[in-house]
C-alpha positions as CSV (number, residue, x, y, z in Angstrom):
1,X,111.9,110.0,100.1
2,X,111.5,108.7,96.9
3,X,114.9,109.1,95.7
4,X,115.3,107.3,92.5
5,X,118.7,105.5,93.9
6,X,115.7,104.5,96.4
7,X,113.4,103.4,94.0
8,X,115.6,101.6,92.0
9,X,117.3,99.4,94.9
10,X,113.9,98.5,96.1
11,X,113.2,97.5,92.6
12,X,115.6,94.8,93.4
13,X,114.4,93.3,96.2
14,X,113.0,89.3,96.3
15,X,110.5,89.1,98.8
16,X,107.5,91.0,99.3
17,X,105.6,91.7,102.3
18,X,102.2,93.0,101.0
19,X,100.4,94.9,103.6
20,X,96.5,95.4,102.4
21,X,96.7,92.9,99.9
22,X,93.3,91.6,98.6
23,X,92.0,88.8,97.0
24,X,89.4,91.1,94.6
25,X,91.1,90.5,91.5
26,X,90.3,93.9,90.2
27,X,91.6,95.4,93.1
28,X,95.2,97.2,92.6
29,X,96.9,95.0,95.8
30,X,95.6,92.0,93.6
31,X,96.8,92.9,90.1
32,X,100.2,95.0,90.9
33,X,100.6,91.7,93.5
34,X,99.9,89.3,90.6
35,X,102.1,91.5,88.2
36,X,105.1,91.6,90.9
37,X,104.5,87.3,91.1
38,X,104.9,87.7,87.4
39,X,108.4,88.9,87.2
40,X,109.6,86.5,90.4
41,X,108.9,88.1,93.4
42,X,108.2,86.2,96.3
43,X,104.4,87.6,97.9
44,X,103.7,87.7,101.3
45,X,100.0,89.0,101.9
46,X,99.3,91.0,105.2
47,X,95.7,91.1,105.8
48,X,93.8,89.4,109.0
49,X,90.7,89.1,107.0
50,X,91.9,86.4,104.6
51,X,93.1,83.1,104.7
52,X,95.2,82.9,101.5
53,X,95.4,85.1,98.4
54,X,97.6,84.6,94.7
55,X,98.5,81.1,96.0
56,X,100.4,82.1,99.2
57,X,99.2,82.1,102.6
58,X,97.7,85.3,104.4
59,X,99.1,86.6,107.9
60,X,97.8,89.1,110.0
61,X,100.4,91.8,110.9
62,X,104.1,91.6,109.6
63,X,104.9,90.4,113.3
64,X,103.3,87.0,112.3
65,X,105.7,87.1,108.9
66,X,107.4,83.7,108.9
67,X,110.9,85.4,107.6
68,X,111.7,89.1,107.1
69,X,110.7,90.8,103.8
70,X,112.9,93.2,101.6
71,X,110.5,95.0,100.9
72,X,106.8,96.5,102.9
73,X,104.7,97.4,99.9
74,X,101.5,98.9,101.7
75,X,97.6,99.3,100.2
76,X,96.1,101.0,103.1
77,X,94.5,104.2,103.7
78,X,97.3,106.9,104.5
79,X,95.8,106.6,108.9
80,X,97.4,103.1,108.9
81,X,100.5,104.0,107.7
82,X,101.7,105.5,111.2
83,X,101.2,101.8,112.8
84,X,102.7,99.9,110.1
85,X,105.8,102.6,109.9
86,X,105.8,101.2,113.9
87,X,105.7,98.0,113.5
88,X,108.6,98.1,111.0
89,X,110.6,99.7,113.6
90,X,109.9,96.9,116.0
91,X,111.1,94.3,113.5
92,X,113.8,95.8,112.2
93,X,112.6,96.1,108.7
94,X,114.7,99.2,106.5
95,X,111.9,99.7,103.2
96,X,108.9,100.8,103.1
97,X,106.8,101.5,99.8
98,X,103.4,103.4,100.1
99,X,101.3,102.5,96.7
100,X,100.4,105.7,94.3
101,X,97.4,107.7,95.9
102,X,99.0,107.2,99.5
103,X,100.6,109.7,101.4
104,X,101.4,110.1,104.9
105,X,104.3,112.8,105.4
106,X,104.2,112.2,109.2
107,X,104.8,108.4,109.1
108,X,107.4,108.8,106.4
109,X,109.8,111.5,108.7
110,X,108.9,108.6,111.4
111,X,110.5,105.7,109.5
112,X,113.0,108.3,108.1
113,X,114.5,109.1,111.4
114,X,114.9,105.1,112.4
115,X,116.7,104.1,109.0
116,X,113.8,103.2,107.4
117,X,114.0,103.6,102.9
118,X,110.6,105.5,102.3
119,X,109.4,106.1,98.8
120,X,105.4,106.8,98.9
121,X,103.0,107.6,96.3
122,X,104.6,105.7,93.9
123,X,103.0,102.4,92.1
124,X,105.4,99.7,92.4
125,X,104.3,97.7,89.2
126,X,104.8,100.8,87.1
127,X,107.7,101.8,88.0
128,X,109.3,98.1,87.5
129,X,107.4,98.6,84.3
130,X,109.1,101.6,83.3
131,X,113.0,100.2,84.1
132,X,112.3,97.0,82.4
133,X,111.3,98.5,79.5
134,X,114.3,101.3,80.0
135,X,116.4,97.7,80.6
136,X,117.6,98.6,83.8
137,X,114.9,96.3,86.3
């Protein structure tokens, strides 16, 4: 977990699935979501309470995803992550990224043990931040 070979290949990937992602501009899911749109990733917002959100549709549970992401970037409180670590394993999806402030040790041995990239406490936009500036996003 959070190996910064890790970090740096999931730096790479295209398409986002966004798992908490609100439409509260000054929320962090909005503004690292926005920021992350902003550099040319493809968003796909997870959240059943919302319709759309940063000009691209909103779906329910990454089962309802129309394609499979690169990338499960999560802003939810560290009891969700278990389910969502599940549902990845149904579907086949290898990385997970748990935002900065989240940690869930259990769920990350979980995805761990099926093949699934972890890094977790880590914010996303920041450390894209950090390699661009570095020149090496």
């Amino acid at each position: 977990m959070n190996e910064p070979e890790t970090i740096a290949a999931m730096l790479q990937a295209e398409t986002i699935a966004v798992v908490g992602l609100s439409s509260d501009p000054t929320k962090p899911s909005y503004y690292v979501s926005r920021y992350l749109q902003s550099v040319g990733k493809k968003i796909i917002p997870v959240n059943p309470s919302i319709e759309a959100v940063l000009g691209e549709p909103s779906y329910a549970s990454l089962r309802d995803l129309p394609k499979k992401p690169d990338l499960v970037n999560v802003f939810r409180l560290p009891k969700a992550i278990p389910g969502i670590v599940d549902e990845m394993v149904g579907l086949g999806l290898e990385r997970l990224w748990v935002q900065h402030g989240i940690r869930n040790e259990e769920a990350a041995q979980v995805a761990e043990a099926h093949r699934i990239a972890v890094v977790m406490d880590r914010c996303i936009m920041v450390e894209h931040r950090m390699r661009a500036h570095q020149g090496r996003a």
